[in-house]
PAZADREN-85987 format. One record per residue: residue in one letter; x, y, z of N, C-alpha, C in turn. Coordinates in nm, 2 decimals. Each point is the difference from the previous one (the first is absolute). Layout:
N
> aa_nX_nY_nZ_caX_caY_caZ_cX_cY_cZ
> A_X_Y_Z_X_Y_Z_X_Y_Z
...
END
This chain:
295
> aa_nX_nY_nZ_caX_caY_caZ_cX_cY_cZ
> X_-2.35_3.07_7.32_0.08_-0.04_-0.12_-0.08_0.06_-0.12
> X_0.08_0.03_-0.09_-0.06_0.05_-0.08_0.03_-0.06_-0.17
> X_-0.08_-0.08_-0.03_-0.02_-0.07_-0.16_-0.07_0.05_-0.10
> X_0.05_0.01_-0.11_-0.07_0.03_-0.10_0.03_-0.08_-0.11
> X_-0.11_-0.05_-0.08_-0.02_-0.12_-0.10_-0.09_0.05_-0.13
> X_0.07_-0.02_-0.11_-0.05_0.03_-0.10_-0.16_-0.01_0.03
> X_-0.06_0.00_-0.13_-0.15_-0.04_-0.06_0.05_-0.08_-0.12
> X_-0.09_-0.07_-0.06_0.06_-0.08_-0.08_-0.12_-0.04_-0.14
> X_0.03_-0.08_-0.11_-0.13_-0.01_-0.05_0.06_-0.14_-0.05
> X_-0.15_-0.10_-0.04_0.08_-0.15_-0.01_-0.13_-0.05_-0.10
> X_0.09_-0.10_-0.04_-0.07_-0.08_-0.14_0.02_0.05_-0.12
> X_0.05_0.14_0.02_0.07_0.03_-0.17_-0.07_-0.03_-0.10
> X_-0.16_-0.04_0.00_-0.06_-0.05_-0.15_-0.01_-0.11_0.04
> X_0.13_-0.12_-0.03_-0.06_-0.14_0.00_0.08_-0.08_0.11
> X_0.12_0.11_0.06_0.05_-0.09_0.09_-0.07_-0.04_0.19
> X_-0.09_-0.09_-0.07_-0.11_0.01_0.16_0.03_-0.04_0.10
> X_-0.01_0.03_0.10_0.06_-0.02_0.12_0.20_-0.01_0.00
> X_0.03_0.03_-0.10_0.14_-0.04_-0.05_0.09_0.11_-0.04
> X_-0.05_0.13_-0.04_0.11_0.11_-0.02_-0.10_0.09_0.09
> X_0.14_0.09_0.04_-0.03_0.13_0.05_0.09_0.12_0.02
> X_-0.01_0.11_-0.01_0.10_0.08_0.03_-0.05_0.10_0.10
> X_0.13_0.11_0.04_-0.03_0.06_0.09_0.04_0.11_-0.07
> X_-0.12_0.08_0.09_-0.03_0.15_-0.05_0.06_0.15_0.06
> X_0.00_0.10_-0.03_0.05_0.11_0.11_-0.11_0.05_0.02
> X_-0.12_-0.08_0.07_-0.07_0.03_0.07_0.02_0.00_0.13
> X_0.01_0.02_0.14_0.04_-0.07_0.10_-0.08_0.06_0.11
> X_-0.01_-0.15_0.12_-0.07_0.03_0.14_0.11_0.03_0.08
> X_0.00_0.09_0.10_0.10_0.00_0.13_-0.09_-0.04_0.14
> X_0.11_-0.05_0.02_-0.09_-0.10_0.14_0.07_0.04_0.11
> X_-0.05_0.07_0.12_0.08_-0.01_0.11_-0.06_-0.07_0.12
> X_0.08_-0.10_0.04_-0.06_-0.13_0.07_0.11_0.08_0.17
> X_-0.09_-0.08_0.03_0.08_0.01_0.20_-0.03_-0.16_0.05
> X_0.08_-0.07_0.09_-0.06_-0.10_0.04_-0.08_0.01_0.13
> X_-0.05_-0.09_0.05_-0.10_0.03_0.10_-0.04_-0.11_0.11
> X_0.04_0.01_0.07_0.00_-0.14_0.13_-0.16_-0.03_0.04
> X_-0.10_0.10_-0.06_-0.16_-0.02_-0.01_-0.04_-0.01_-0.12
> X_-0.11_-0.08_0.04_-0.07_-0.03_-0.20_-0.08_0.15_-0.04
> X_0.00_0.05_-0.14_0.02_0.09_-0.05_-0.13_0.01_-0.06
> X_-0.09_0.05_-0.01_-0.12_0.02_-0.10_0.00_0.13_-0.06
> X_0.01_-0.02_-0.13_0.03_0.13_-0.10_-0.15_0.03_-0.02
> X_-0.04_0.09_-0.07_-0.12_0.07_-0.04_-0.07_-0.09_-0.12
> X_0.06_-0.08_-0.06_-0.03_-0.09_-0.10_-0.04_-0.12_0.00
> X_-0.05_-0.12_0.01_-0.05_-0.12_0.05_0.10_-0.08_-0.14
> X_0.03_0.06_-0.13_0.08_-0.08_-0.11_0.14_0.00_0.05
> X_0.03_0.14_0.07_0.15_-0.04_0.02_0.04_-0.06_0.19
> X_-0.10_0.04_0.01_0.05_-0.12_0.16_-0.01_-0.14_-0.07
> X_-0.05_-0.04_-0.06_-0.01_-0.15_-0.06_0.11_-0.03_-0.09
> X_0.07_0.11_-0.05_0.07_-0.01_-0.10_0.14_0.01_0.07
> X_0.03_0.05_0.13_0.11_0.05_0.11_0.02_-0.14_0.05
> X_-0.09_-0.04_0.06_-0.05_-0.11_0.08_0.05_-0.12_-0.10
> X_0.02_-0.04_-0.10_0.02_-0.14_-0.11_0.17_0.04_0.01
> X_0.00_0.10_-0.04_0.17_0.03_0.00_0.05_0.01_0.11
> X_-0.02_0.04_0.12_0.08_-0.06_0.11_-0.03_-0.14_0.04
> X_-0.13_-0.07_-0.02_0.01_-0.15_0.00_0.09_-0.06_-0.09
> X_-0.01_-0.02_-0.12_0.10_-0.03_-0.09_0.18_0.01_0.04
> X_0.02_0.10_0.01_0.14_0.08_0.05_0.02_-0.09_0.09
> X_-0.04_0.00_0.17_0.04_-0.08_0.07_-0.04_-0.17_0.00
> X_-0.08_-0.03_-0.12_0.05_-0.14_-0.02_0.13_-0.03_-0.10
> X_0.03_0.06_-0.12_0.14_0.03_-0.04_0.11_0.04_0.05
> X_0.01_0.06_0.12_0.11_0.04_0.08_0.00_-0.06_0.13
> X_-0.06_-0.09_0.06_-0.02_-0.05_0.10_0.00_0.07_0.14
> X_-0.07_0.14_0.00_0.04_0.03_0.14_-0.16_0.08_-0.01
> X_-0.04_0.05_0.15_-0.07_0.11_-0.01_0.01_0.12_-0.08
> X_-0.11_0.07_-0.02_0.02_0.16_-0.05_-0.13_0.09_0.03
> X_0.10_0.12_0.04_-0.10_0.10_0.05_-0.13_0.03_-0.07
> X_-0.09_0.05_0.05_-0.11_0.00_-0.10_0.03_0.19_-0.05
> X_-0.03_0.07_-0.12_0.04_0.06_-0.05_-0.11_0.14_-0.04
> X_0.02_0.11_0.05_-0.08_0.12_-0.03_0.04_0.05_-0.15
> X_-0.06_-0.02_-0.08_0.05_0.07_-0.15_-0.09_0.15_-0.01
> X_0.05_0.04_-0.10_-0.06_0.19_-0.07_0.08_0.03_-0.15
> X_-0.13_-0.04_-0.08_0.06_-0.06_-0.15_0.00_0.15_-0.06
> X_0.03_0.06_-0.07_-0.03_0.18_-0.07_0.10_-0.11_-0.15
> X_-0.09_0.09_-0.07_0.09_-0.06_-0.17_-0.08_0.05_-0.12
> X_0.00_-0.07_-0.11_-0.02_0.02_-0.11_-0.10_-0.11_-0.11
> X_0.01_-0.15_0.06_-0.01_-0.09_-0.03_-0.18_-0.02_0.04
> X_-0.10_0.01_-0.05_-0.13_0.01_0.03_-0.03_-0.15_0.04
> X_-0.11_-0.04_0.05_-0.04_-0.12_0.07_-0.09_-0.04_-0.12
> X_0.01_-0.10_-0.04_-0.14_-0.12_-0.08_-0.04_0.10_-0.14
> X_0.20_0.02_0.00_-0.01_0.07_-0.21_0.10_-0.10_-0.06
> X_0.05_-0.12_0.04_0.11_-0.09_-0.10_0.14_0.07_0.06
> X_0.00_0.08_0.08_0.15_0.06_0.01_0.06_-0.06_0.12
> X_-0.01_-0.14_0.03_0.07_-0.05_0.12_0.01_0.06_0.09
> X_-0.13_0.03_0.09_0.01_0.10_0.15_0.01_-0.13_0.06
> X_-0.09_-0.08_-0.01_0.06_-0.08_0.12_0.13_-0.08_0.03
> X_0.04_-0.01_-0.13_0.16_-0.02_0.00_0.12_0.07_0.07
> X_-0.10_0.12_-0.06_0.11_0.08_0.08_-0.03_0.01_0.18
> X_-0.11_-0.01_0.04_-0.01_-0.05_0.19_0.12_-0.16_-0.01
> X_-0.09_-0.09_-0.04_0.08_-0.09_0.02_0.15_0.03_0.01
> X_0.05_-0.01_-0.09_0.15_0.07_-0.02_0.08_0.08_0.08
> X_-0.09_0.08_-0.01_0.05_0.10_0.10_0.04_-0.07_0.19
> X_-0.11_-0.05_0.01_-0.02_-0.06_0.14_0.09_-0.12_0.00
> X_0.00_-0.09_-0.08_0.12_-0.08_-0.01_0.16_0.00_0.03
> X_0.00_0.13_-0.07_0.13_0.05_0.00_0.04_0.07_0.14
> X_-0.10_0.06_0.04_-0.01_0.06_0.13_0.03_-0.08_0.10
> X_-0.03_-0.14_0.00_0.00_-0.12_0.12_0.16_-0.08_-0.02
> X_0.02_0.01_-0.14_0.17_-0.06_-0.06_0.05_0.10_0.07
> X_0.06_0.15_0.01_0.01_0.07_0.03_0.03_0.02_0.12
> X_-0.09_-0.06_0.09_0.02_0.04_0.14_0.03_-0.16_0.05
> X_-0.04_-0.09_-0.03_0.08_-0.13_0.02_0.14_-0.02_-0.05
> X_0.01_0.00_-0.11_0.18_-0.02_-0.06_0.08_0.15_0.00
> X_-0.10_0.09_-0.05_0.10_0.14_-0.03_0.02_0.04_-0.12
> X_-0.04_-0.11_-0.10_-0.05_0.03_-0.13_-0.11_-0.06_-0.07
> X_0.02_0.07_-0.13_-0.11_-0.11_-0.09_0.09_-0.12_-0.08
> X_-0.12_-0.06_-0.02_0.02_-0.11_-0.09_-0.12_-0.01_-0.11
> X_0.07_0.04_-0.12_-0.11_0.03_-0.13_-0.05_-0.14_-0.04
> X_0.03_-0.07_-0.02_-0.02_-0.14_-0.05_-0.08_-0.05_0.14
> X_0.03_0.00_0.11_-0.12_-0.02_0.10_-0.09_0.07_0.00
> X_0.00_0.12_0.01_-0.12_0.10_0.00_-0.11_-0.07_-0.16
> X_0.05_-0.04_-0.07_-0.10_-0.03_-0.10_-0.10_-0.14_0.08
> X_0.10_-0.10_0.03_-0.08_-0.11_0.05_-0.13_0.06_0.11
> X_0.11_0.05_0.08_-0.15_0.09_0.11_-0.10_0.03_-0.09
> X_0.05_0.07_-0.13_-0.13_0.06_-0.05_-0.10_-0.09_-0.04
> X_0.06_-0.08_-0.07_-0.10_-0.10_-0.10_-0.08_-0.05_0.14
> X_0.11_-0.03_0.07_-0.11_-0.13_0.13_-0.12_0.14_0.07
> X_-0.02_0.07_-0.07_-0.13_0.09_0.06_-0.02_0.03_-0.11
> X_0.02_0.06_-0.11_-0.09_0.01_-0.14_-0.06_-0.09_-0.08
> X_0.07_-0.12_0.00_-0.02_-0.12_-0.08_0.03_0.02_-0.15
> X_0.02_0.13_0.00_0.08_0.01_-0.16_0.14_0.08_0.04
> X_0.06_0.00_-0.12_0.14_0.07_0.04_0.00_0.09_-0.04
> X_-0.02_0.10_-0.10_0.03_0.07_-0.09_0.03_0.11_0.05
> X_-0.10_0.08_0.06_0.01_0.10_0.02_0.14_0.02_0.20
> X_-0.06_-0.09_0.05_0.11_-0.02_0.08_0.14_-0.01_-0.02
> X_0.05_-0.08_-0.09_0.12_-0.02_-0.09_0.05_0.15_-0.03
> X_-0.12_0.05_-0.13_0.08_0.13_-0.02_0.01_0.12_0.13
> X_-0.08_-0.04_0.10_0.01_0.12_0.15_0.12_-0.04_0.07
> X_0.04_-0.11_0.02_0.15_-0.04_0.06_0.13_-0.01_-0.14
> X_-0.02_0.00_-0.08_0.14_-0.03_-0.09_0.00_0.16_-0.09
> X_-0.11_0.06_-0.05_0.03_0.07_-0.06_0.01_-0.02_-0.12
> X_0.00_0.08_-0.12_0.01_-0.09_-0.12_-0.10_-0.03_-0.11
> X_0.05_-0.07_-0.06_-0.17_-0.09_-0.07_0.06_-0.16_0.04
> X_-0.11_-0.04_0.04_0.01_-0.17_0.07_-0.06_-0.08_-0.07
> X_0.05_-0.16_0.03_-0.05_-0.07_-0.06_-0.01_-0.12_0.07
> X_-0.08_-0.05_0.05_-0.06_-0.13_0.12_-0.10_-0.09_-0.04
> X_0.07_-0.10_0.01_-0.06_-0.13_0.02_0.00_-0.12_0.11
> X_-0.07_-0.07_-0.02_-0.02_-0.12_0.07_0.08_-0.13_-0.04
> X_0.08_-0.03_0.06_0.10_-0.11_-0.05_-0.04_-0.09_0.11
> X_0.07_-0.17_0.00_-0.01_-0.08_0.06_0.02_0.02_0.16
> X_0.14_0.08_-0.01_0.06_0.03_0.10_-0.06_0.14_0.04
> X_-0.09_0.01_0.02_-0.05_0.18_0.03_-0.03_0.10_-0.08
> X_-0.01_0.10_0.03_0.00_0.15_-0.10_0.15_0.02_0.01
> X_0.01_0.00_-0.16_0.10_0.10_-0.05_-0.01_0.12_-0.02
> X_0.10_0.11_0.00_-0.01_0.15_-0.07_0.10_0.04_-0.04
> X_0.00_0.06_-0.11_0.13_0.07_-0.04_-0.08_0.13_-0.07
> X_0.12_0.12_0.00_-0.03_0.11_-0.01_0.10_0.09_-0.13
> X_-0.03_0.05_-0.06_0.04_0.10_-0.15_-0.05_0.13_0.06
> X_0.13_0.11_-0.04_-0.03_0.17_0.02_-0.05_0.04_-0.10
> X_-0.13_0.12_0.03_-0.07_0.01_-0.08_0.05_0.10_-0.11
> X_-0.02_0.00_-0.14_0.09_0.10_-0.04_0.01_0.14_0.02
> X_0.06_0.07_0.01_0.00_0.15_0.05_-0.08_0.12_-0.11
> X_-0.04_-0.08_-0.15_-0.05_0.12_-0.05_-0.18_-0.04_-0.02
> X_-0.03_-0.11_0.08_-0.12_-0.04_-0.01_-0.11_0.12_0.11
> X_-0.11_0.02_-0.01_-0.09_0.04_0.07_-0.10_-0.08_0.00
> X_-0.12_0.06_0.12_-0.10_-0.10_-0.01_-0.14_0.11_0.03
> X_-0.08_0.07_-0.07_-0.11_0.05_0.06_-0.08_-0.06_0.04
> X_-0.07_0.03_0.08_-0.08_-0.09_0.10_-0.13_0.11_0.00
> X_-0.12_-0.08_-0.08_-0.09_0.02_0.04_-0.12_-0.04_0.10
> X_-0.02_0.11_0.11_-0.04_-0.09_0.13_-0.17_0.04_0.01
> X_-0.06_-0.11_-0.03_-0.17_0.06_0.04_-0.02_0.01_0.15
> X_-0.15_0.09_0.03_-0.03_0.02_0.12_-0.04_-0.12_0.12
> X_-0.05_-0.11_-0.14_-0.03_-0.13_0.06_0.06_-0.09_0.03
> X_0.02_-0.08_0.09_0.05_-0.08_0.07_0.01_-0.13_-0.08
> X_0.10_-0.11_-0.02_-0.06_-0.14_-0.04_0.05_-0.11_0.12
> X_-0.09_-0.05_0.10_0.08_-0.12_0.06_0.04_-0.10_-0.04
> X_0.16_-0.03_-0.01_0.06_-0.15_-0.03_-0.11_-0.11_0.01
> X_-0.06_-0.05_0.12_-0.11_-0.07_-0.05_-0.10_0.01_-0.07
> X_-0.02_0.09_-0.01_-0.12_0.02_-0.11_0.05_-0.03_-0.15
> X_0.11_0.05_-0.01_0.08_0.01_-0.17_0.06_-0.18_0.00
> X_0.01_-0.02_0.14_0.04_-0.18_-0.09_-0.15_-0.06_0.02
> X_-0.09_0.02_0.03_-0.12_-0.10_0.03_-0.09_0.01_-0.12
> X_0.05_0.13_-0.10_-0.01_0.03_-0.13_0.03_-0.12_-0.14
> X_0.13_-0.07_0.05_0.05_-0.08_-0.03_-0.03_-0.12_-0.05
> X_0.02_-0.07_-0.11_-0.05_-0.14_-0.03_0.08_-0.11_0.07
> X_0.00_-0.11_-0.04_0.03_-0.10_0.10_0.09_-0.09_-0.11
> X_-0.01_0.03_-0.10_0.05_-0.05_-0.14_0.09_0.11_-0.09
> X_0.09_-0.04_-0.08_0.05_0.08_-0.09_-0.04_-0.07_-0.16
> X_-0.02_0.06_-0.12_0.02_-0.07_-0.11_0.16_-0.02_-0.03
> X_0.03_-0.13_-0.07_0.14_-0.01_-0.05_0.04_0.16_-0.07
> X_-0.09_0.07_-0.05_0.04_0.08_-0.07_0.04_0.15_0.09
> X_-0.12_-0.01_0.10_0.07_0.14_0.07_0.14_-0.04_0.13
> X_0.00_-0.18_0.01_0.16_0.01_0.06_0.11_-0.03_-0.04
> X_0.00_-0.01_-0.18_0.14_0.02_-0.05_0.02_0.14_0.00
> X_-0.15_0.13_-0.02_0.02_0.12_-0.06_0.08_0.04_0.09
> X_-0.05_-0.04_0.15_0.07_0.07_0.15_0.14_-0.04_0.04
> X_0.03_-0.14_-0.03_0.14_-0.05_-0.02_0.11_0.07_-0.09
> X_-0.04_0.01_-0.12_0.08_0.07_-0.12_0.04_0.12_0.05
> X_-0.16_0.12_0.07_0.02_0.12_-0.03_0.10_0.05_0.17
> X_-0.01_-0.11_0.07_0.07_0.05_0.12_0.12_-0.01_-0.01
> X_0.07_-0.13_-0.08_0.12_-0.05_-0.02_0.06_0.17_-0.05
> X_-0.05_0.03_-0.10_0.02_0.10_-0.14_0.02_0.14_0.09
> X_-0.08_0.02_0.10_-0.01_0.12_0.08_0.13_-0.04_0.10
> X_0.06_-0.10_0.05_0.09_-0.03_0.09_0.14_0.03_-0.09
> X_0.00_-0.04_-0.06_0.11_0.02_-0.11_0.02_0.11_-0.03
> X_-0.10_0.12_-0.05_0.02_0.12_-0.05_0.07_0.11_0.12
> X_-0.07_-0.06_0.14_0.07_0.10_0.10_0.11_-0.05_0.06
> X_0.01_-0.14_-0.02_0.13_-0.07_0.02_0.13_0.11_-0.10
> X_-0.04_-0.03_-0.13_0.10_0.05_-0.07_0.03_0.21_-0.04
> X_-0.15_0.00_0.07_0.03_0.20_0.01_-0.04_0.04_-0.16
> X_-0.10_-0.07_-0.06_-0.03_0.00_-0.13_-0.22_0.02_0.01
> X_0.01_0.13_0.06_-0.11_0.04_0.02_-0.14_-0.04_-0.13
> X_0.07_0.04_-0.08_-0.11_0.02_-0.15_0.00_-0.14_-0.02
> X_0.02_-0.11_0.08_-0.02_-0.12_-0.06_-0.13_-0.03_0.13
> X_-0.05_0.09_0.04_-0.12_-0.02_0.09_-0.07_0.03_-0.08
> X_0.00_0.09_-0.13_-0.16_0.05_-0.03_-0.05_-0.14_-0.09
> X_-0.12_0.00_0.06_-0.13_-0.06_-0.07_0.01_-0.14_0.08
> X_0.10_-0.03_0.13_-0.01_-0.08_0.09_-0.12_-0.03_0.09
> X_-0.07_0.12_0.03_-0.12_0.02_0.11_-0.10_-0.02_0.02
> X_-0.07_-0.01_-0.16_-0.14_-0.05_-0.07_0.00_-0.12_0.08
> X_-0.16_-0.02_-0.01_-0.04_-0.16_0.01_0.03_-0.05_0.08
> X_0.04_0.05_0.12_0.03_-0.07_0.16_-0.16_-0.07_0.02
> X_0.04_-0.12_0.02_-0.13_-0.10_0.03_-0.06_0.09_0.13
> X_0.08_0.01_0.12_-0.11_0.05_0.11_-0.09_0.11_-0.03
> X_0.12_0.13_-0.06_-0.06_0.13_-0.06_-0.20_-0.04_-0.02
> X_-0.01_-0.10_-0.08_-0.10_0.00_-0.12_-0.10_-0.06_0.12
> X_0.00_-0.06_0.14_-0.09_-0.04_0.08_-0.01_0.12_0.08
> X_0.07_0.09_0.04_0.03_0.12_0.07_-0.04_0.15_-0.05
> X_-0.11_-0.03_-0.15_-0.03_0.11_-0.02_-0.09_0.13_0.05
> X_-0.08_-0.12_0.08_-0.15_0.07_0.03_0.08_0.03_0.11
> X_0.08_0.02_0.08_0.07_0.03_0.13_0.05_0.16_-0.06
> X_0.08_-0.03_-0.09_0.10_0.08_-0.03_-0.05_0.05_-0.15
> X_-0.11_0.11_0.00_-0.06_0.02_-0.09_0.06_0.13_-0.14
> X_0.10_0.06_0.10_0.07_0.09_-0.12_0.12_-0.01_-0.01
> X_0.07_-0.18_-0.02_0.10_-0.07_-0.03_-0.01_0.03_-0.19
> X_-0.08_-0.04_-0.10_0.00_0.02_-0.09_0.07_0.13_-0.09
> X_-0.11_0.11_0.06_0.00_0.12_-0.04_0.13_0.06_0.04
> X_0.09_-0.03_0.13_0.09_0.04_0.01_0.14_-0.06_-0.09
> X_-0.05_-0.13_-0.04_0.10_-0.10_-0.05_0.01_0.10_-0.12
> X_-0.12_0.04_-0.09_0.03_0.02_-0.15_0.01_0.20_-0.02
> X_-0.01_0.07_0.12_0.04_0.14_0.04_0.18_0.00_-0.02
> X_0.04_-0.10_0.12_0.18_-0.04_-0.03_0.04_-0.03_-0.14
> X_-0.06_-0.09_-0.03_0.07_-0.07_-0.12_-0.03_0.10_-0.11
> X_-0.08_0.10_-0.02_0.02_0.11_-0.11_0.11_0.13_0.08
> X_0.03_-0.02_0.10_0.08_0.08_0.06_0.16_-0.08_0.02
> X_0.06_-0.04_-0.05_0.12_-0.09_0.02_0.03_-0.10_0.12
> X_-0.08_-0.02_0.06_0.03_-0.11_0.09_0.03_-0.15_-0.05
> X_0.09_-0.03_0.09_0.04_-0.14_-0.02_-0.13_-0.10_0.02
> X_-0.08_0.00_0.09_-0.08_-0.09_0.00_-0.07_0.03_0.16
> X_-0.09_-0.03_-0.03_-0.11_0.04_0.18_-0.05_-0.17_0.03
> X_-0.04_0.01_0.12_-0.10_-0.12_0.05_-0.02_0.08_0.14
> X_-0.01_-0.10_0.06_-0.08_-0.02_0.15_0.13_-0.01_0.04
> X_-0.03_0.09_0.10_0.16_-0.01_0.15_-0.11_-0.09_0.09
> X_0.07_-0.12_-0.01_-0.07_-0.10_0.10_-0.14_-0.05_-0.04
> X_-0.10_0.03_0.08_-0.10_-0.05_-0.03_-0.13_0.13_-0.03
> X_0.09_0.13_-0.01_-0.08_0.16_-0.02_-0.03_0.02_0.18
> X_-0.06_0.13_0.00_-0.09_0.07_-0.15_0.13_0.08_-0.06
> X_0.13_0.03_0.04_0.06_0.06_-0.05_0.06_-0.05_-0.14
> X_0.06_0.11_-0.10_0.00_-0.09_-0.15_0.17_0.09_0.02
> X_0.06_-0.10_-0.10_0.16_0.00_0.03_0.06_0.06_-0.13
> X_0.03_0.12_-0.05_0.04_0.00_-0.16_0.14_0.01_0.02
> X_0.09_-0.10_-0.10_0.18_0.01_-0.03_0.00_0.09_-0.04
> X_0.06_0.10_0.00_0.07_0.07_-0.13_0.15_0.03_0.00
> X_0.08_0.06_-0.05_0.13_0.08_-0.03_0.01_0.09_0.09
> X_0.08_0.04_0.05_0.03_0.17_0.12_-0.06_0.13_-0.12
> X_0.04_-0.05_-0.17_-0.04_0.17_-0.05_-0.14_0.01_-0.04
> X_-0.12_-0.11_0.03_-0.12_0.02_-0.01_-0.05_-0.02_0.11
> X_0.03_0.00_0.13_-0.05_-0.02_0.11_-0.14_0.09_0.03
> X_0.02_0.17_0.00_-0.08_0.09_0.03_-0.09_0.04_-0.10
> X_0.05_-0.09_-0.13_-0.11_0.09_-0.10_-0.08_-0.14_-0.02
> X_0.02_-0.16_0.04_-0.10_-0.07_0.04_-0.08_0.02_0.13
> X_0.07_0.07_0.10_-0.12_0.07_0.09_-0.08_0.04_-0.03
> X_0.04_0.11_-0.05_-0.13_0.12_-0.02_-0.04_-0.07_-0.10
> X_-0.02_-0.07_-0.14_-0.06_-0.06_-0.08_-0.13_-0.13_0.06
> X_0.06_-0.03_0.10_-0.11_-0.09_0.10_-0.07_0.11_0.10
> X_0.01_0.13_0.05_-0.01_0.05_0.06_-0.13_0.07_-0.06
> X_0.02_0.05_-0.13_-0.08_0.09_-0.08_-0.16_-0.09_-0.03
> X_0.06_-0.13_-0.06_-0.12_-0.05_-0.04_-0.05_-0.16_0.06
> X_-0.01_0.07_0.19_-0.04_-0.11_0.09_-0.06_0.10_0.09
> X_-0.12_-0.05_0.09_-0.01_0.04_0.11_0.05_0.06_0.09
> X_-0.04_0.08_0.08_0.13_0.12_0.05_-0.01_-0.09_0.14
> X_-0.04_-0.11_0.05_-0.03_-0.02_0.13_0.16_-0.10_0.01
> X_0.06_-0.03_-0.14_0.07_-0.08_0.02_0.17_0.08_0.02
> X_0.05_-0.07_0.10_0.12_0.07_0.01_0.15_-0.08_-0.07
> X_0.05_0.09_-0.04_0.14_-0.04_-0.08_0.13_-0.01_0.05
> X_0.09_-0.07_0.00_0.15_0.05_0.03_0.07_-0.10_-0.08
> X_0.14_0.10_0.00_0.09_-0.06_-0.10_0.08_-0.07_0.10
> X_0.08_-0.11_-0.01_0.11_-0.03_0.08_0.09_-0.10_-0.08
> X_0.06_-0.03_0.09_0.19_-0.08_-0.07_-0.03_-0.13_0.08
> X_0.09_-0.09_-0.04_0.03_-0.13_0.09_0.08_0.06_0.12
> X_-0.05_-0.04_0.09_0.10_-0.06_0.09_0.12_-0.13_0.03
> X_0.13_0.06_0.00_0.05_-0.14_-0.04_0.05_-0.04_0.21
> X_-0.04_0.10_0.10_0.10_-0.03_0.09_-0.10_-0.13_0.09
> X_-0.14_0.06_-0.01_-0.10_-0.11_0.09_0.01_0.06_0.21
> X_-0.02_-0.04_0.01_-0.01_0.03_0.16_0.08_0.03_0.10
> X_0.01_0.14_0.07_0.12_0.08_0.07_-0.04_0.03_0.10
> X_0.10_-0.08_0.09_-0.03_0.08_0.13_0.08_0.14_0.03
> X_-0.07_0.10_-0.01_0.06_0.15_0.00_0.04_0.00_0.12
> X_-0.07_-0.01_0.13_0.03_0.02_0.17_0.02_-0.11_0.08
> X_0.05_-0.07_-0.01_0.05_-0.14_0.08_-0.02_-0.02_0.15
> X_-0.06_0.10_0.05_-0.03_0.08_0.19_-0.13_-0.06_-0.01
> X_-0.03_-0.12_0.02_-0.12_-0.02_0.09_-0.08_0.04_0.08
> X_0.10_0.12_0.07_-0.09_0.10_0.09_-0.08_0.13_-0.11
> X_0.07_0.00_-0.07_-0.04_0.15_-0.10_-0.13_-0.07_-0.13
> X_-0.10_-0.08_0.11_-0.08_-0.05_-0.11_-0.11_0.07_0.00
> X_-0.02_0.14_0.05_-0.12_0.09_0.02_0.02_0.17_-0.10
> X_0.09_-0.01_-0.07_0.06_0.14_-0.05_-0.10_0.04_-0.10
> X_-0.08_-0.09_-0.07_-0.06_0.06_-0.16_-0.10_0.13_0.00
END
């Protein structure tokens, strides 16, 4: 079978653990099932294979095969761009797939979260979109908005790695009243603007993300890239997730000349790309379970 699942970037500045969108970055996964247990070359993604068919078959109540994957894509591992979202996801969808015959997007998220413990970047890998998830009485909610079509997003990717746990153990244990009205206000204000397709009401939204300011020493040419954009027209930069990759908005007609303007006066070790939202989220291209060896 053959899946392919965006990349994705989440937190938007202030929306934490709570906004995300998806990117046209993308992993293609071709999975086979397998009546023997499977040991991939990786010790993260047998552990990571292994949670998702446990999970799956306690949500669907039956056995399931254990699963040979062969990931090829775009989406780099431990840069903020939802790679493991995109496994999870992918594999999810794989198991819906061969159990019912289809997906189910609004399930595929719950699978997600019950193995991420956040949603964000999962959300936007199954729905597509820019997302928005919470924790309500009754469970996680999500609902989803198309991203607008004249937005871009350069993506500056350093050579270094940041691990999710490392970037939250960074973390305080406390907020001031002051940095969680700023994160309330500024997420509300960012939810609205791509709600309503009213781009320019992002700029000067991004500043001052509380996590950003504990996440420096991680993500050490967040600054310099922030104030390279913003003399180059961008809507506004932060952290895709928790870095090292750095996220700049802009317009479709300044997309390439904020490239090369980050390009010129940064480090050559750091790599660039431009991309769009993705508004579709996760496709199964080959629905043949047997044809999970092609990539």
């Amino acid at each position: 079978m053959h899946v392919r699942v965006p990349g994705s970037t989440s937190n938007l500045g202030h929306g934490f653990d709570c906004l995300g969108m998806a990117l046209s970055i993308y992993n293609d996964l071709w999975i086979t099932p397998s009546d023997t247990p499977v040991q991939h070359g990786d010790a993260g993604l047998n552990r990571l294979c292994g949670s998702v068919r446990e999970l799956c078959q306690q949500v669907m109540g039956c056995p399931l095969p254990a699963a040979a994957v062969t990931i090829t894509g775009d989406v780099p591992m431990a840069r903020g761009l939802g790679s493991s979202a995109t496994i999870i996801i992918g594999l999810a969808a794989f198991y819906q797939q061969l159990h019912q015959g289809n997906i189910d997007r609004d399930a595929l998220v719950q699978l997600g979260y019950g193995i991420e413990g956040h949603p964000d970047n999962v959300a936007a890998a199954a729905l597509g979109g820019c997302t928005i998830a919470a924790s309500t009485p009754t469970g996680l909610r999500c609902l989803r908005l198309d991203i607008p079509e004249t937005l871009r997003a350069v993506l500056t990717i350093p050579a270094y790695q940041v691990r999710t746990a490392d970037a939250r153990s960074a973390l305080p244990q406390e907020l001031s009243r002051e940095e969680a009205v700023r994160g309330w206000q500024r997420t509300a204000l960012i939810t609205a603007a791509l709600a309503s397709g009213n781009c320019d009401a992002l700029r000067d939204c991004f500043s001052q993300s509380w996590h950003e300011e504990y996440r420096q020493e991680l993500n050490p040419h967040l600054q310099q890239v922030r104030n390279i954009a913003h003399n180059n027209g961008a809507i506004g930069t932060f952290l895709s997730g928790s870095g090292s990759t750095i996220l700049s908005l802009c317009d479709q007609d300044c997309a390439e000349t904020l490239r090369q303007a980050i390009a010129s006066n940064m480090d050559e070790s750091l790599s660039l790309h431009i991309c769009h939202g993705d508004n579709l989220g996760v496709q199964i291209l080959n629905p043949d379970p047997a044809q999970g060896d092609s990539a």
